[in-house]
BALOBA-1460 file (C-alpha; in Angstrom, 3 decimals):
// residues 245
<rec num="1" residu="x" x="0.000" y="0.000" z="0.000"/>
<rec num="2" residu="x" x="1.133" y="3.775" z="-0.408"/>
<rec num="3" residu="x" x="-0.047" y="6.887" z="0.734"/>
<rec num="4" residu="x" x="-2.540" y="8.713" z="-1.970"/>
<rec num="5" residu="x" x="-3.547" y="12.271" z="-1.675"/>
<rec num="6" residu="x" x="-7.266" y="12.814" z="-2.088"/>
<rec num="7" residu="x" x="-10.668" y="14.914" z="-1.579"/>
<rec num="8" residu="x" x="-12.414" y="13.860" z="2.079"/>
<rec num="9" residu="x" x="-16.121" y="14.348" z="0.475"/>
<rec num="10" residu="x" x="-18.021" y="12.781" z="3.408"/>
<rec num="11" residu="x" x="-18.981" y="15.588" z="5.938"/>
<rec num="12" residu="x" x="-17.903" y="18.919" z="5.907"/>
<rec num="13" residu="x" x="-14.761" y="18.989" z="5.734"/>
<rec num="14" residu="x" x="-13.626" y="23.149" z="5.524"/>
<rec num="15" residu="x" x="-12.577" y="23.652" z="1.977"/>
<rec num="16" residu="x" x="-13.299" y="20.756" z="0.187"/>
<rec num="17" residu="x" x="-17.239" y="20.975" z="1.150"/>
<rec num="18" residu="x" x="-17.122" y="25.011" z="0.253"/>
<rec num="19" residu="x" x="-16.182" y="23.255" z="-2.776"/>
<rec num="20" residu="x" x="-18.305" y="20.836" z="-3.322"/>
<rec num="21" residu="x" x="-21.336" y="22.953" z="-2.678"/>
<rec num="22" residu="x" x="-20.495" y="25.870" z="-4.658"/>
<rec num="23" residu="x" x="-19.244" y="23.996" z="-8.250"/>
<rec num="24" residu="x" x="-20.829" y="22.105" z="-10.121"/>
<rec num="25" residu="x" x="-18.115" y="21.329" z="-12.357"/>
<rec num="26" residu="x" x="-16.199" y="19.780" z="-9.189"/>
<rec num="27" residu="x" x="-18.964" y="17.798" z="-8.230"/>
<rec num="28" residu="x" x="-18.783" y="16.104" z="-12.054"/>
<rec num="29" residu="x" x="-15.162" y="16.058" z="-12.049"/>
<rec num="30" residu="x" x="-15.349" y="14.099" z="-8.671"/>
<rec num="31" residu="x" x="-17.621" y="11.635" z="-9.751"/>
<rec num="32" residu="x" x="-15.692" y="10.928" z="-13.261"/>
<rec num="33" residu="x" x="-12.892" y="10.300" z="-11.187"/>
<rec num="34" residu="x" x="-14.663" y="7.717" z="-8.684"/>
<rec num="35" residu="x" x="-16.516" y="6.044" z="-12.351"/>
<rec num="36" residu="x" x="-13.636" y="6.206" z="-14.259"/>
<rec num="37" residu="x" x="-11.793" y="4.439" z="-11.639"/>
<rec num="38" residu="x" x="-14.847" y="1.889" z="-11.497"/>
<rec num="39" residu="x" x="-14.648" y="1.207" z="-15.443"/>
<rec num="40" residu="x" x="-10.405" y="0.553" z="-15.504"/>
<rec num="41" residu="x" x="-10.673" y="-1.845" z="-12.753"/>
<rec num="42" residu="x" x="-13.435" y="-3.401" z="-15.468"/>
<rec num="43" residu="x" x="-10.795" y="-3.045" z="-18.149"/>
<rec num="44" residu="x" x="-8.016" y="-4.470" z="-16.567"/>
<rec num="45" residu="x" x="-6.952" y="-7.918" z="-17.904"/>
<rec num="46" residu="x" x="-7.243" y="-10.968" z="-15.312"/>
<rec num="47" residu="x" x="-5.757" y="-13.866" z="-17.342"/>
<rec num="48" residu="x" x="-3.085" y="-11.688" z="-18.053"/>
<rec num="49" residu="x" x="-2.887" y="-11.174" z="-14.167"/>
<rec num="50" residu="x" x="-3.179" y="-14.411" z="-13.234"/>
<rec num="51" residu="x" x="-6.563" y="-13.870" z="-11.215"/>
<rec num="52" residu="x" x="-8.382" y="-16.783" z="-13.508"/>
<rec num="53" residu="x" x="-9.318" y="-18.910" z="-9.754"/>
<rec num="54" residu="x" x="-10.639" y="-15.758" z="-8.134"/>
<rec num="55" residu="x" x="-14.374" y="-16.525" z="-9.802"/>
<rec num="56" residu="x" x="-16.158" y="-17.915" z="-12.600"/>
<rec num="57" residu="x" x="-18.234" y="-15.478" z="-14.883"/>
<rec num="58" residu="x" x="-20.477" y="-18.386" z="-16.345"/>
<rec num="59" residu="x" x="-24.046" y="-18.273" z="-14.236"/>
<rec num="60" residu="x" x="-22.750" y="-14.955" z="-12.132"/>
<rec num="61" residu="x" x="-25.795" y="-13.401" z="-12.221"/>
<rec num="62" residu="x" x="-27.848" y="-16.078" z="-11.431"/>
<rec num="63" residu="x" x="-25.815" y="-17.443" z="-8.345"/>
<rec num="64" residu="x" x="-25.724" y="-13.398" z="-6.639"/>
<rec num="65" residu="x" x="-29.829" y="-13.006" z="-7.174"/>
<rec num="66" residu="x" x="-30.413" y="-16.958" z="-6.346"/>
<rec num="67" residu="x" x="-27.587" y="-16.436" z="-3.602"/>
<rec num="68" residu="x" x="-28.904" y="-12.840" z="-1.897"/>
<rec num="69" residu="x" x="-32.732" y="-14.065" z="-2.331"/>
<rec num="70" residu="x" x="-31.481" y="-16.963" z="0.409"/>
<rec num="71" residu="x" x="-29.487" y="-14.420" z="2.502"/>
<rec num="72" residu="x" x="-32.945" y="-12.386" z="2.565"/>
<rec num="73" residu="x" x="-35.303" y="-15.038" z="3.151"/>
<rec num="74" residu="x" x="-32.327" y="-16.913" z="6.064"/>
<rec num="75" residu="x" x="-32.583" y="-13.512" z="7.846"/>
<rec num="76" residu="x" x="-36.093" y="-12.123" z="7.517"/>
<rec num="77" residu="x" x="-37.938" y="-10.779" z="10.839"/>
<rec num="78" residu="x" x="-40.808" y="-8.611" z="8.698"/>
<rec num="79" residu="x" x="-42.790" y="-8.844" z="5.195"/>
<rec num="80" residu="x" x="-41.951" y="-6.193" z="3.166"/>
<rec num="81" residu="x" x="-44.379" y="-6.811" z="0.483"/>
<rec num="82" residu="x" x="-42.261" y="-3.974" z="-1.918"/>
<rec num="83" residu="x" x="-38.931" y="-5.845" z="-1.626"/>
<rec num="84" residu="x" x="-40.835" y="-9.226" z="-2.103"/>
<rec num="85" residu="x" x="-42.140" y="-8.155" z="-5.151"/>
<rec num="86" residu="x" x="-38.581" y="-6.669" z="-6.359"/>
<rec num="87" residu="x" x="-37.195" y="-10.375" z="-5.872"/>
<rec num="88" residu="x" x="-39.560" y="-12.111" z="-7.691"/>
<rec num="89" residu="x" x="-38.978" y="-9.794" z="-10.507"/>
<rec num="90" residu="x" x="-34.804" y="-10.197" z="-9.957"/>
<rec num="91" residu="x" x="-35.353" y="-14.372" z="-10.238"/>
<rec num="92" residu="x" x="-37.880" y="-14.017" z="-13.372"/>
<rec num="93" residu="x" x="-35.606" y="-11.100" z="-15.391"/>
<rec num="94" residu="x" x="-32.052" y="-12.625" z="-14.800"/>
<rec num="95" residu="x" x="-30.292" y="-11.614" z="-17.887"/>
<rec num="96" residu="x" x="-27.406" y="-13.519" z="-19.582"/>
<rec num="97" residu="x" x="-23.900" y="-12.393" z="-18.368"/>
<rec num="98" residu="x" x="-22.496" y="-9.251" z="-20.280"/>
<rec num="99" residu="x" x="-19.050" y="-9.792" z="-19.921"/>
<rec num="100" residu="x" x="-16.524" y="-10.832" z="-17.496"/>
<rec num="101" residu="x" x="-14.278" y="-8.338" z="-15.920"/>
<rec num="102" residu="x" x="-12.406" y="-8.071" z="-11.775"/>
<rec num="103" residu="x" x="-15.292" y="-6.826" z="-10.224"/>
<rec num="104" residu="x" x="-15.880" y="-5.057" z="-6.497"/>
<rec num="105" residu="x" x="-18.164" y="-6.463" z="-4.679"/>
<rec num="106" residu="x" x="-18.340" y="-3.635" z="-2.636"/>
<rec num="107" residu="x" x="-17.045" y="-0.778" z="-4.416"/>
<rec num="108" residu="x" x="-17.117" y="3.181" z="-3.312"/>
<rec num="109" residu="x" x="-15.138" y="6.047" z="-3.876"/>
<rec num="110" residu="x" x="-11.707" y="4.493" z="-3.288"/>
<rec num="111" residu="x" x="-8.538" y="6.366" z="-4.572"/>
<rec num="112" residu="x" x="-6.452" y="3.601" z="-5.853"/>
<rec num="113" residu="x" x="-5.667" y="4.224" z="-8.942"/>
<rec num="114" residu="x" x="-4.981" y="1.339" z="-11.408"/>
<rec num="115" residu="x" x="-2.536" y="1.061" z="-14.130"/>
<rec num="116" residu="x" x="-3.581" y="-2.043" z="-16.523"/>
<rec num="117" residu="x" x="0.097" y="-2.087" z="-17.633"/>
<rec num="118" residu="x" x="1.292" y="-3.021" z="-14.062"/>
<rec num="119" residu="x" x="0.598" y="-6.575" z="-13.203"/>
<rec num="120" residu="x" x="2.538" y="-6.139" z="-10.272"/>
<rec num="121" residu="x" x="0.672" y="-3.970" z="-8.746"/>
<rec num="122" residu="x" x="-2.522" y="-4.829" z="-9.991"/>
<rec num="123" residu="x" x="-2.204" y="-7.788" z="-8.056"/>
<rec num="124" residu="x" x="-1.131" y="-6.149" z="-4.856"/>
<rec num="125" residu="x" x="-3.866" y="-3.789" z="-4.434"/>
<rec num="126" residu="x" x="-6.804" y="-6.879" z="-5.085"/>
<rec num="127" residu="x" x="-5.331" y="-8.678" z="-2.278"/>
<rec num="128" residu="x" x="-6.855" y="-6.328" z="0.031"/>
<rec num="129" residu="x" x="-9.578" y="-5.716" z="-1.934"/>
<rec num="130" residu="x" x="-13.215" y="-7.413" z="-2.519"/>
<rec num="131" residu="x" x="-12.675" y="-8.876" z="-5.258"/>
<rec num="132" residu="x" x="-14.385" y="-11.641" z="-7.538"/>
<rec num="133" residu="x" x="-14.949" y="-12.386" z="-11.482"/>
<rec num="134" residu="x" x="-18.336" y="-11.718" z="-12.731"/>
<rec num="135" residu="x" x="-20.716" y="-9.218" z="-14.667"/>
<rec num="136" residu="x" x="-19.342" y="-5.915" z="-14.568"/>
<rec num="137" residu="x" x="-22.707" y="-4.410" z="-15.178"/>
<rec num="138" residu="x" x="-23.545" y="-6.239" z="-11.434"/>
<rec num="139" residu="x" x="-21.052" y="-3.892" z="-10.463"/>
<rec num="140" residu="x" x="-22.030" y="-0.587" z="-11.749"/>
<rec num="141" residu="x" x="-25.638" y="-1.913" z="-10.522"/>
<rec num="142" residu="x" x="-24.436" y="-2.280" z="-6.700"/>
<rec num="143" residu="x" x="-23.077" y="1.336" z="-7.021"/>
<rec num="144" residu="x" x="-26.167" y="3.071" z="-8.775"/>
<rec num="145" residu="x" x="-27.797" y="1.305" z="-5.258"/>
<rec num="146" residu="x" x="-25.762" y="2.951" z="-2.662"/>
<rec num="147" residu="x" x="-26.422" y="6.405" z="-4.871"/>
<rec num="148" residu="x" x="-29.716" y="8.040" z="-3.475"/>
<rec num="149" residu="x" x="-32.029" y="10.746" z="-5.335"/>
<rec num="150" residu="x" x="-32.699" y="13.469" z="-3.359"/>
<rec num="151" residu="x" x="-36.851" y="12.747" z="-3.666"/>
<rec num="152" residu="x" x="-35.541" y="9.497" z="-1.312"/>
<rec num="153" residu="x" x="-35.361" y="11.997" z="1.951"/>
<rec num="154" residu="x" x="-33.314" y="12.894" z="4.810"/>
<rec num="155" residu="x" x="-32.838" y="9.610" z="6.227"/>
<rec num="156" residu="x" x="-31.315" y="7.636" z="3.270"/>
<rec num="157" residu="x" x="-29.431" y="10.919" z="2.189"/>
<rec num="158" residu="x" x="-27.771" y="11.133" z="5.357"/>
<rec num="159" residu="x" x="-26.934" y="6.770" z="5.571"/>
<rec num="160" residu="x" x="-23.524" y="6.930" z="6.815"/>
<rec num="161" residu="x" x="-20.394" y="7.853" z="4.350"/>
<rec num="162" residu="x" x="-22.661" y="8.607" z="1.868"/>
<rec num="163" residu="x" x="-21.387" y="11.840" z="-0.256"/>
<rec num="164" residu="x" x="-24.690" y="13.770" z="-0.270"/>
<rec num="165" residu="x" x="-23.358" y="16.488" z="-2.023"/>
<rec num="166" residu="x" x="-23.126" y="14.648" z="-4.577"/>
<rec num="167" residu="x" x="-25.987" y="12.664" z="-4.816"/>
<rec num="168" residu="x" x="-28.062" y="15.598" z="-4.556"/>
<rec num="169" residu="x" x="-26.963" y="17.310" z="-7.768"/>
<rec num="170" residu="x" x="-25.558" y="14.228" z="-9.803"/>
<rec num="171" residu="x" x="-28.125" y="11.407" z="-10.851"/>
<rec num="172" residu="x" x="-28.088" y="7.551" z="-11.526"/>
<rec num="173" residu="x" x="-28.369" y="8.221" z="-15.504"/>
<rec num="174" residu="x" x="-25.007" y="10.637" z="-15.416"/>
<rec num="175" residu="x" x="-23.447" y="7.995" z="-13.749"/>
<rec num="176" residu="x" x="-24.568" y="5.581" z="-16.254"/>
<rec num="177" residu="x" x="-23.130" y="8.046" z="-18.861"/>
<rec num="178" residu="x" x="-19.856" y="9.150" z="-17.864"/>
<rec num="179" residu="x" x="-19.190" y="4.766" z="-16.963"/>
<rec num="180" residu="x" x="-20.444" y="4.315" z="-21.022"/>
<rec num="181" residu="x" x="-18.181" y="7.408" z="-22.117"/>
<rec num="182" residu="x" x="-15.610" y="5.791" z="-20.116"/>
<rec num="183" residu="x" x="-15.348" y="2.437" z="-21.574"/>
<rec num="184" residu="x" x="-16.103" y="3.842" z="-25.069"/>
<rec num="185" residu="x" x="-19.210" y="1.818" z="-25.432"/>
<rec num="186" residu="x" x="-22.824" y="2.138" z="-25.714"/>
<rec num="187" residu="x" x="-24.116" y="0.369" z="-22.235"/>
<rec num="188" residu="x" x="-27.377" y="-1.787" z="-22.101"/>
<rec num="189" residu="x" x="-30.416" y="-0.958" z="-20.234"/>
<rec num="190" residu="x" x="-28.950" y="-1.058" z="-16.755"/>
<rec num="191" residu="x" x="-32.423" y="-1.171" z="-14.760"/>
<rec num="192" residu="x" x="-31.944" y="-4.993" z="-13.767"/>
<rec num="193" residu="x" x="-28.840" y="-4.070" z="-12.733"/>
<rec num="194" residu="x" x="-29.749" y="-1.433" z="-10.558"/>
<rec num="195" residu="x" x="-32.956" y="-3.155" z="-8.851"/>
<rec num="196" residu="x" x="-30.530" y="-6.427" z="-8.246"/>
<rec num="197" residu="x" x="-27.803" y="-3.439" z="-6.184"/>
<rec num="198" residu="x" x="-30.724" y="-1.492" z="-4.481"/>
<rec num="199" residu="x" x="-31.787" y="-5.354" z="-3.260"/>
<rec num="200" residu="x" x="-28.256" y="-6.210" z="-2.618"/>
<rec num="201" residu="x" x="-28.044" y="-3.304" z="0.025"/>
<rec num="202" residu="x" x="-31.311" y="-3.769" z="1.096"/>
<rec num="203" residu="x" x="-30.573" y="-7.235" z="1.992"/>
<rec num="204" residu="x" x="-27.639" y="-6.514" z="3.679"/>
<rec num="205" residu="x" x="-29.605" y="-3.955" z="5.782"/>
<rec num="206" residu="x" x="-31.644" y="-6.719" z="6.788"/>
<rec num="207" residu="x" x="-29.198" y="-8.899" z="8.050"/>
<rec num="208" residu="x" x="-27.764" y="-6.491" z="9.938"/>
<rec num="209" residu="x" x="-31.118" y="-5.749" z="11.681"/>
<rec num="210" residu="x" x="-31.910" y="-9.499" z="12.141"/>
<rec num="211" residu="x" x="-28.566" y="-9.577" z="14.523"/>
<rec num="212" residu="x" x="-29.891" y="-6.925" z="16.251"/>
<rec num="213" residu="x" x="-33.619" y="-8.387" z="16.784"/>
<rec num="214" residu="x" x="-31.839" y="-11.509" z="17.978"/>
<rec num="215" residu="x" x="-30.088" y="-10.093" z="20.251"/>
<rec num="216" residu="x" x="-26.171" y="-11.025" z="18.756"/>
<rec num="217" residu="x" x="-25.610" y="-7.156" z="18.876"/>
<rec num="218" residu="x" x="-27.081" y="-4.946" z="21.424"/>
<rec num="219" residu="x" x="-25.431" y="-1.965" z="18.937"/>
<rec num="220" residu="x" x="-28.126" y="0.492" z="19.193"/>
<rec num="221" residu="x" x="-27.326" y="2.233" z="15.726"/>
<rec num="222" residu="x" x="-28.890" y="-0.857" z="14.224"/>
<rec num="223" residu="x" x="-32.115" y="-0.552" z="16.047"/>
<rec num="224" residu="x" x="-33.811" y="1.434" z="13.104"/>
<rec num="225" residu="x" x="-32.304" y="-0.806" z="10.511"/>
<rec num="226" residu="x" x="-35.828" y="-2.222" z="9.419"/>
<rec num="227" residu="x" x="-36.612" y="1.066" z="7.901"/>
<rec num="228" residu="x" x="-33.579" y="1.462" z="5.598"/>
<rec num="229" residu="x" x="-35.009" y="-2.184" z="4.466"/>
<rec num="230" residu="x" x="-38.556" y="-1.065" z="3.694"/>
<rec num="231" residu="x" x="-37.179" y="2.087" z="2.125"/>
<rec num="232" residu="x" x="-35.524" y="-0.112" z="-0.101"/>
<rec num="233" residu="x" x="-37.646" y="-2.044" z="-0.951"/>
<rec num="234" residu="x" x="-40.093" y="0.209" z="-2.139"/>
<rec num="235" residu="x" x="-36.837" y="2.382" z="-4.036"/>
<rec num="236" residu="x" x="-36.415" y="-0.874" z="-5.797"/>
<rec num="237" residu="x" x="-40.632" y="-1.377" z="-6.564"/>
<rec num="238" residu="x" x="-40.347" y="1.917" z="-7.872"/>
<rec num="239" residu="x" x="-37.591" y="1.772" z="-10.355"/>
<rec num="240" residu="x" x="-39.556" y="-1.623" z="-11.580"/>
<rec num="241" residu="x" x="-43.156" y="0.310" z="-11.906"/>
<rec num="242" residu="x" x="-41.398" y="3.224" z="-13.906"/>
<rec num="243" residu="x" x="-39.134" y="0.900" z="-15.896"/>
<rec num="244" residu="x" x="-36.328" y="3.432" z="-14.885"/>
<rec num="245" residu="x" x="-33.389" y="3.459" z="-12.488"/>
């Protein structure tokens, strides 16, 4: 690992927020860097890496909706009828792979930058990271997920280490853009994608609030977690009922 300098764009952070809120053009150029970062970690080449065992791309998508369906269902406490709904459409739309690519399984706004031409240190920096072979568009779904709209409201704006600066002047569909200017290709409709990420989190939500109903973590910050679930779920109904992310 080595030190890399970068913007702090959680919070308010004295200068870098003044920025943030004031430009517009900073806000984009923030947000190209964090995608384009997203779509050379896409680019880079695993064989030539050596990173063949990390997963198999054949069936991804099925095995992560099958796979986070089970997760859901193994920690449920509550019916939420919305998210229901939004998995039975995940399990009846699952599309054929569109690639295969290093994905992140859990990617945000890191600042490692990537050089495809350096296997060396390609390989270094995925030791530490998340990191699997599958459908990049699963990828760019998980993070179109974690990035609310402002009509969402306070409470999912202000879900910890979110950048709402940033999500409240940059949407989904720029996103979607500068990733498709970025790898120099026209991208596919990316609303499965999207749904299957705003479930992903949502599930993950859920387990986290099972724990707590259980009583395996007293961790009072996780009381409240049902409602990030129902939000959601109904997030992820509503993207389906629009036919838009």
């Amino acid at each position: 690992m080595e030190r890399r300098s970068g913007l702090i764009i959680r919070g308010k952070i004295p200068g870098t927020y003044e920025t943030l809120i004031s430009s517009q053009d900073s806000r984009l150029d923030v947000c190209r860097s964090f995608i384009q970062n997203l779509a050379d970690l896409h680019r880079l080449d695993y064989k030539a890496a050596g990173l063949e065992s990390l997963g198999r791309a054949d069936g991804y998508n099925r095995r992560q909706v099958e796979g986070w369906t089970k997760r859901y269902f193994a920690a449920k406490t509550d019916t939420w009828d919305d998210l229901e709904k939004a998995i039975t459409w995940l399990n009846d739309n699952i599309p054929t792979e569109s690639g295969a690519s290093l994905i992140h399984n859990d990617y945000k706004f890191d600042n490692v930058m990537l050089d495809p031409t350096d296997l060396t240190k390609i390989t270094a920096v995925l030791d530490w990271e998340m990191v699997t072979i599958g459908d990049p568009l699963m990828d760019l779904g998980t993070t179109l997920g974690y990035w609310m709209s402002k009509d969402v409201g306070d409470e999912l704006l202000n879900m910890p280490f979110n950048p709402r600066v940033l999500m409240e002047n940059i949407t989904r569909q720029q996103l979607v853009e500068m990733y498709s200017e970025s790898l120099g290709r026209k991208i596919p409709d990316i609303l499965f994608y999207y749904v299957f990420g705003t479930f992903k989190i949502a599930v993950i939500a859920q387990q986290i609030y099972a724990r707590y109903v259980k009583g395996f973590t007293r961790d009072m910050r996780f009381a409240n977690f049902d409602k990030f679930v129902a939000a959601l779920g109904k997030i992820a109904a509503s993207a389906i009922a629009r036919d838009s992310i």
